[in-house]
C-alpha positions in Angstrom: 0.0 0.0 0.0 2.4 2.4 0.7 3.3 3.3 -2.9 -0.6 3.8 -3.6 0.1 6.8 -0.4 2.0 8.7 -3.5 -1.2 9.1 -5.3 -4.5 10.3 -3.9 -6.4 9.2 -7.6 -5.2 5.3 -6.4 -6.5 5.9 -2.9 -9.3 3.8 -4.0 -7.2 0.9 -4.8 -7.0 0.8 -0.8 -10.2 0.4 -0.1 -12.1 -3.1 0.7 -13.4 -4.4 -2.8 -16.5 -5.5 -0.6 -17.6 -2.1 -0.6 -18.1 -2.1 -4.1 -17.5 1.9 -4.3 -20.0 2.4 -1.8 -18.3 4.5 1.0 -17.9 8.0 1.9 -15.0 9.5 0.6 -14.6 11.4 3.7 -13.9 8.1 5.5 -11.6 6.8 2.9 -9.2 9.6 3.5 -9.4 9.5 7.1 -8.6 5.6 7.5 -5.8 5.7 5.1 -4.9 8.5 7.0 -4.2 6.4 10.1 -3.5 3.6 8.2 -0.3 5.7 7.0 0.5 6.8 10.6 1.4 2.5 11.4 3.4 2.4 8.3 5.5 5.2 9.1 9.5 3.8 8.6 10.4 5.0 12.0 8.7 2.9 14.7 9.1 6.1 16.8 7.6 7.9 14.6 3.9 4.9 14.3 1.3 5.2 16.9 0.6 3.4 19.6 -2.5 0.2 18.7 -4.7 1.6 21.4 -4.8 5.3 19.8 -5.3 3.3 16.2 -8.3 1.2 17.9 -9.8 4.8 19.5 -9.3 6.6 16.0 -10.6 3.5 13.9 -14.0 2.7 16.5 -14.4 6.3 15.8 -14.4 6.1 12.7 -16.7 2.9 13.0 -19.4 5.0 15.3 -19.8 7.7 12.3 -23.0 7.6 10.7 -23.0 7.5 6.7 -25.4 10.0 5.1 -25.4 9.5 1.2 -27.3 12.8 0.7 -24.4 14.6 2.9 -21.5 12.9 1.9 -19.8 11.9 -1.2 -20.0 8.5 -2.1 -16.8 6.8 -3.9 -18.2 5.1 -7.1 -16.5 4.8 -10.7 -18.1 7.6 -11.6 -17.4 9.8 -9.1 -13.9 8.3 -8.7 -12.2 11.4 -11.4 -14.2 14.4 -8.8 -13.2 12.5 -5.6 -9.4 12.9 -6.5 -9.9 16.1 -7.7 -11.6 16.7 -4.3 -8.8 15.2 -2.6 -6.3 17.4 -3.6 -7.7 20.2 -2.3 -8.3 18.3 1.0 -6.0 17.3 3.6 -6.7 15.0 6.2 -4.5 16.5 9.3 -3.4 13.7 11.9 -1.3 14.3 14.9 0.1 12.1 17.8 1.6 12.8 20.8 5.2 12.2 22.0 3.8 9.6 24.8 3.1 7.7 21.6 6.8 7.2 20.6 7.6 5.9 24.4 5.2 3.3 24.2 6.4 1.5 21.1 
């Protein structure tokens, strides 16, 4: 995965074919966005697995509105990295983090 990281228009590629397109892009970016944290090259640098199981139940609790949020679908695959250029999911962690690992 981490080449696909390079490219927001193959952040799709990431994403469980069982969804068949069907997700909010919003959601895409923000678990590829911790999913990049844990691949970090310096384990200093990766969060600790409790802070991922927080972010990702977060993640899990948010409820999906298809009239509010963009869905990610072939069609709308060309607007959602369009989209995602001018986004940027922000994602911090705290030094207690890199003690832990």
């Amino acid at each position: 995965a981490r080449p696909l990281f390079k490219d927001r228009r193959k952040f799709w590629m990431m994403a469980d074919p069982s969804l068949e397109g069907k997700y909010p892009v919003r959601g895409l970016y923000q678990a590829l966005a911790i999913a990049a944290m844990c691949v970090q090259e310096q384990p200093s640098m990766r969060p600790v697995i409790a802070d991922v199981v927080t972010a990702l139940n977060y993640l899990a609790s948010q409820k999906y509105d298809p009239s509010i949020h963009p869905v990610q679908s072939s069609k709308s695959r060309r607007a959602s990295s369009t989209r995602a250029k001018s986004e940027e999911v922000k994602v911090t962690t705290t030094d207690d983090d890199s003690e832990s690992n």
